[in-house]
N, C-alpha and C positions, 0 to 999 in steps of 0.2 A: 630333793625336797623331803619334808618330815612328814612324817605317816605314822598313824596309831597303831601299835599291833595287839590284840589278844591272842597269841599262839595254843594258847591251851589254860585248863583252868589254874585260874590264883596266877596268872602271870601277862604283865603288861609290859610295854615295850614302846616306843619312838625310836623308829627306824628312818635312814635315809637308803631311798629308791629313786632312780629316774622320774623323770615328769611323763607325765600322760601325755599324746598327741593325738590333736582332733583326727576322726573321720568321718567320711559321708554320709553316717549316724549320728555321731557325737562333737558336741562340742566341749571346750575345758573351760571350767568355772575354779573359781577360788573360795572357798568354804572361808567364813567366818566366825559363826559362833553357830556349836553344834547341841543340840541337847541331850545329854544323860537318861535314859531310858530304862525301864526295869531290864527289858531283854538283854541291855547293853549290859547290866551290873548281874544279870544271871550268867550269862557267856562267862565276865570272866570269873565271879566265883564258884560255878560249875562246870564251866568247860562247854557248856551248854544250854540252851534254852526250850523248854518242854523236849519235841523229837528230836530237834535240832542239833546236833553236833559238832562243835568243831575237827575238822579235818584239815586243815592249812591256815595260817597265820590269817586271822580276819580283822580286818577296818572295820572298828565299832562305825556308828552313830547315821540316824536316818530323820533328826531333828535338823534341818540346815535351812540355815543362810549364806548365801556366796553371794560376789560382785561377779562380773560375768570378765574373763578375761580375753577376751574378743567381741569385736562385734559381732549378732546375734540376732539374725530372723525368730521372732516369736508372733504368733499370732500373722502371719505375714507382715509383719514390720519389721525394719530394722532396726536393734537395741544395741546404743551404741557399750562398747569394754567400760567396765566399772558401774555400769548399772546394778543396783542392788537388786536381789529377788532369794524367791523362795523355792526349796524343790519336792516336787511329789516324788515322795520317794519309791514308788511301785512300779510295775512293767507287770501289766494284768496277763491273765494266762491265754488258755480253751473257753471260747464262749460254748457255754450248755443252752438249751434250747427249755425255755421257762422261764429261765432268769438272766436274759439278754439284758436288762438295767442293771445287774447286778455283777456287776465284774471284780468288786472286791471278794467274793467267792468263787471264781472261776479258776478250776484249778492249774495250777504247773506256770502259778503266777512268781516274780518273785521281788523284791525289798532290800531295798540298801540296809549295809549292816548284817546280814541273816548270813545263816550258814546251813538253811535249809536244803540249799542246791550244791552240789561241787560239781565247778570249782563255786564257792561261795560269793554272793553278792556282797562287794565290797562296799562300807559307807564312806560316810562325811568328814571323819577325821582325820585329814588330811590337806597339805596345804594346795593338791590343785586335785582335781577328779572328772571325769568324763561324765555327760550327763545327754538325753536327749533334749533337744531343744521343745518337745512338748510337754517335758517334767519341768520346763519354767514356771514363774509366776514372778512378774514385775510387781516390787514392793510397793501400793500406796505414796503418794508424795506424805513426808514425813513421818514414815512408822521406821522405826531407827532398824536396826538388821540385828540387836538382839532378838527383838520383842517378834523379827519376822522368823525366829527358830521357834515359837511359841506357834505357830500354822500348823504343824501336822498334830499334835498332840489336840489342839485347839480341833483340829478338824475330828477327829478323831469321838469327842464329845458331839460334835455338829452331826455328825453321821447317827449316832446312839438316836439326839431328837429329831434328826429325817424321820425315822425310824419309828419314834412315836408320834408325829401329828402336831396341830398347830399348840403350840402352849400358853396361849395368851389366856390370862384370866386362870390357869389352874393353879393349885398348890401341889409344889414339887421339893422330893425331898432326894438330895446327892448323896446317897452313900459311900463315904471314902472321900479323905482329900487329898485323895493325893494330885499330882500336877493337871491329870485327866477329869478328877470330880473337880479341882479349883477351877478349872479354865470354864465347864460347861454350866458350872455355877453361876459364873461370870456372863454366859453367851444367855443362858436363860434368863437374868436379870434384863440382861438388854432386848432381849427377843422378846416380852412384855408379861414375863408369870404372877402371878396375882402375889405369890409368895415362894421363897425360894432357901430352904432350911439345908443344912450340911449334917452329916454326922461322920467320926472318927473315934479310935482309940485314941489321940494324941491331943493335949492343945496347940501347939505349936500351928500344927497347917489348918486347925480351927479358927485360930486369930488371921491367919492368909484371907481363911474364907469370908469374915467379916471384907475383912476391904475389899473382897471383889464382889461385895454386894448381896451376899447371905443374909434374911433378915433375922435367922435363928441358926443355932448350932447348938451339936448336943455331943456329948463326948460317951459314949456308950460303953466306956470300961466303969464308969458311974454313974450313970442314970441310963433309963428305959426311952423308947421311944414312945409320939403317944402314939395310939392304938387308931384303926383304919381313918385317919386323916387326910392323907396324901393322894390326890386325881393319877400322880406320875410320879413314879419311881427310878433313877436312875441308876443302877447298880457298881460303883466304880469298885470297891474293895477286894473283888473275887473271893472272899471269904464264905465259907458256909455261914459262919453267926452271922453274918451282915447279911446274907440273901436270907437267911429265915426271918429275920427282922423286920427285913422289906417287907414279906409278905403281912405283917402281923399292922405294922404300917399303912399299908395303902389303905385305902378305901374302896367300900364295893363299886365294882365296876373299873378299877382302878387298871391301868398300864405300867409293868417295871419291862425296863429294859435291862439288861446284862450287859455291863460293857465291860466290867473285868474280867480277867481270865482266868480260869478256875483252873487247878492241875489237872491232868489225866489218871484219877484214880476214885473209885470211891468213898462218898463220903456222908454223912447224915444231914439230911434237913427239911426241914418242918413248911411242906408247903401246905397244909390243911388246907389253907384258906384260899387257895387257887380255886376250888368248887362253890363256896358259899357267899363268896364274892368276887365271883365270875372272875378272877382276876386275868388281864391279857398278859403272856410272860412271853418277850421276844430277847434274840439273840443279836449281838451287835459286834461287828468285826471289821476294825480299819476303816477306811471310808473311800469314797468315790470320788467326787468331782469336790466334796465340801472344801476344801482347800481355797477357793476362790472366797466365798463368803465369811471363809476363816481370816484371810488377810482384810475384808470389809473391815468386820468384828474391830479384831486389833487395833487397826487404826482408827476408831470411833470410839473405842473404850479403851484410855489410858492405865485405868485401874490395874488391868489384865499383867499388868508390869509387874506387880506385885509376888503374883506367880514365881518370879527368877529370884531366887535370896541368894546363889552366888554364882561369878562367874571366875575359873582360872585358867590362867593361859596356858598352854600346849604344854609347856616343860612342865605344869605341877600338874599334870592329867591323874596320876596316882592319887595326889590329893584331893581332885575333883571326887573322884570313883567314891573314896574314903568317904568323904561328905556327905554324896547323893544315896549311900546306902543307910545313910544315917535318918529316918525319916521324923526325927524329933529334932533336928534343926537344919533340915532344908525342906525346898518343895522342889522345884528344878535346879540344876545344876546344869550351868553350861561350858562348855572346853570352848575357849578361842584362840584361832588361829592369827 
């Protein structure tokens, strides 16, 4: 079968390997359309993703949709081969005692795609892969199995607003649009915010954010934001300008949450305003269970499709890579098998 390789940095590959075979663990799923991830497009042009390193040939991608290539007890039912679904892509670690709800930080967890662990947890690009049968999620009747590779990224935003509290009725502003701020733009529309504004250096993924239901955008390489307006701050960009922004943004009493990833080094930023209006600043990592309300979402808001401006099949995966680093004309980027 063909399999994605990133061996090491700047260098990609489709390799043919044996097929997986089930055990009293796992079952084999057929991956369809995987999505393009920052950490995917750091691997291969650094060899690495923050501590992460590669150490042996790693299968990107931890965005997937498979048909299931056997029949397959989920939930205690049996689902029969070719059903479409979606996969959590995690295997949580050590529960610590405090934050027993909280298993997306529980250490010595580990993620499809990563190369956190060796040997490395292998992902989704690949045309068969072993999975547990409790990392399933049976797709929605009619949410096509592109739109269901939008679930983790999607959840992912969904985890950020667990995180801050009911949103109905506030004004809320996404920093960053990339596939992560486009998607949770999208779920806060639906989720009932009184007002739901975008900002970017790009127009490109600012025109995205209109169709998924942004009532404003602001492009912050030319114009300001306005000044303590926003109840909730969602922070996607991981940039320092953009979280000092946020702060300057919110409103007293305000909530940002961080859901981009900042690098591991120091850097300057202007949080003044964290003291004079009270501002609450939480931290947001991966998500937990929202996977489930993620597939709701999708199939109740067609818009969210938007999100995907391309998709290329397995042999042009280089191509894909080439695209999705490109953040001036894509937002997601998906490989199909």
């Amino acid at each position: 079968m063909k399999v994605v390789k990133i061996p090491g940095k700047g260098r990609l590959e489709i390799r043919e390997v044996p097929e997986p075979v089930a055990d009293e663990a796992h079952v084999v799923v057929r991956p369809k359309f995987i999505g393009i991830c920052g950490s995917d497009l750091h691997y291969l042009a650094d060899g690495s993703c923050g501590l992460s390193v590669i150490r042996e040939p790693l299968t990107p991608g931890h965005e997937i949709s498979a048909v299931l290539d056997e029949d397959t007890v989920i939930d205690g039912k049996t689902v029969p081969a070719g059903t479409p679904v979606a996969i959590h892509p995690a295997t949580f670690g050590d529960k610590l005692p405090g934050i027993e709800d909280k298993p997306e930080i529980w250490p010595n967890g580990s993620y499809f795609g990563s190369a956190q662990y060796f040997p490395h947890t292998h992902g989704g690009m690949t045309e068969k892969m072993l999975v547990r049968p409790d990392q399933l999620r049976v797709l929605p009747e009619g949410l096509s199995l592109d739109m269901g590779a939008l679930a983790e990224p999607l959840s992912v935003g969904l985890h950020a607003i667990r995180l801050a509290g009911d949103v109905r009725g506030k004004k809320v502003l996404v920093s960053g649009a990339g596939p992560i701020g486009l998607l949770a733009a999208g779920a806060l529309v639906s989720l009932g915010a009184a007002r739901v504004d975008v900002s970017d250096v790009l127009d490109a993924p600012l025109e995205v954010a209109k169709k998924v239901g942004a009532q404003g955008v602001f492009n912050v390489a030319n114009e300001s934001l306005p000044a303590n307006t926003y109840d909730l701050v969602f922070e996607c960009a991981g940039a320092a300008p953009a979280i000092s922004a946020s702060f300057k943004a919110a409103a007293p009493g305000a909530t940002i949450v961080q859901v981009g990833m900042l690098l591991d080094r120091d850097v300057p930023l202007n949080l003044s305003a964290i003291n004079g209006k009270e501002i609450t600043y939480i931290g947001s990592f991966r998500f937990y269970d929202e996977i489930n309300q993620a597939l709701r979402i999708l199939a109740g808001t067609p818009a969210l499709k938007e999100v995907i401006t391309q998709v290329f099949p397995v042999d042009k995966v280089a191509d894909a890579f080439a695209v999705a680093r490109d953040s001036s004309r894509s937002s997601k980027v998906l490989v199909e098998f």
